[in-house]
C-alpha positions in Angstrom: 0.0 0.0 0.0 1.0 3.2 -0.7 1.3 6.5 2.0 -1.7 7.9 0.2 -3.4 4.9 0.1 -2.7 4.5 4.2 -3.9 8.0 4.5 -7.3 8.1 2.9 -7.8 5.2 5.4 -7.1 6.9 8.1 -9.1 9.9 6.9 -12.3 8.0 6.0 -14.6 8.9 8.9 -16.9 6.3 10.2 -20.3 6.4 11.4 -21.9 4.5 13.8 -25.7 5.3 14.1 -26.4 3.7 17.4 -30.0 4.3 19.2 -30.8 3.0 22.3 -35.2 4.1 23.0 -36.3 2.2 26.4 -39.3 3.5 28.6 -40.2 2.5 32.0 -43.4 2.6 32.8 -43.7 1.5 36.5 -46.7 2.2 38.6 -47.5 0.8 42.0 -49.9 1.7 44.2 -50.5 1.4 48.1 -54.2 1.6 49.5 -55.4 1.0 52.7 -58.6 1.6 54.1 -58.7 1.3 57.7 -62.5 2.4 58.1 -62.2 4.3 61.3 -59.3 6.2 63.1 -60.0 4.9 66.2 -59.1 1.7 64.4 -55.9 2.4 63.2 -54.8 4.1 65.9 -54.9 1.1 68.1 -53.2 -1.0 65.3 -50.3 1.7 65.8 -50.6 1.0 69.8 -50.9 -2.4 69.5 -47.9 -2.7 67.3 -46.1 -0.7 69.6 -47.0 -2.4 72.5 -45.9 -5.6 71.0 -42.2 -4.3 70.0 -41.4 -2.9 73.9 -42.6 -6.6 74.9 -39.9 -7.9 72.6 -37.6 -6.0 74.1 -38.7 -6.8 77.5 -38.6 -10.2 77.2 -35.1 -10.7 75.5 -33.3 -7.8 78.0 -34.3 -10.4 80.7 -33.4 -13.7 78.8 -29.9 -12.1 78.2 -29.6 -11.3 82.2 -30.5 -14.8 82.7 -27.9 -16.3 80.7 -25.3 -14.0 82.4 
């Protein structure tokens, strides 16, 4: 090959047409219908309730092992 051959190699510009299209769509939805306040506020209370038992209850098995 020849030098000018070589060059008008290296010259030629290339093109690559690359296209990438992606859509997300995502939908999600959370409903709850807990009728009255009264009734979610002791779900709340009870839930609370429950957790400080836990914790109760494993505070004294831990002394007990020590």
């Amino acid at each position: 090959m020849s030098k000018v051959e070589e060059k008008d190699i290296q010259n030629q510009s290339t093109t690559n047409n690359n296209k990438n299209d992606v859509k997300v769509s995502n939908q999600f939805s959370f409903t709850f219908n807990f009728g009255d306040s009264l009734n979610l506020v002791a779900l709340i209370a009870g839930i609370y309730l429950i957790k400080n038992l836990k914790k109760r209850r494993n505070r004294k098995k831990i002394k007990a092992v020590d």
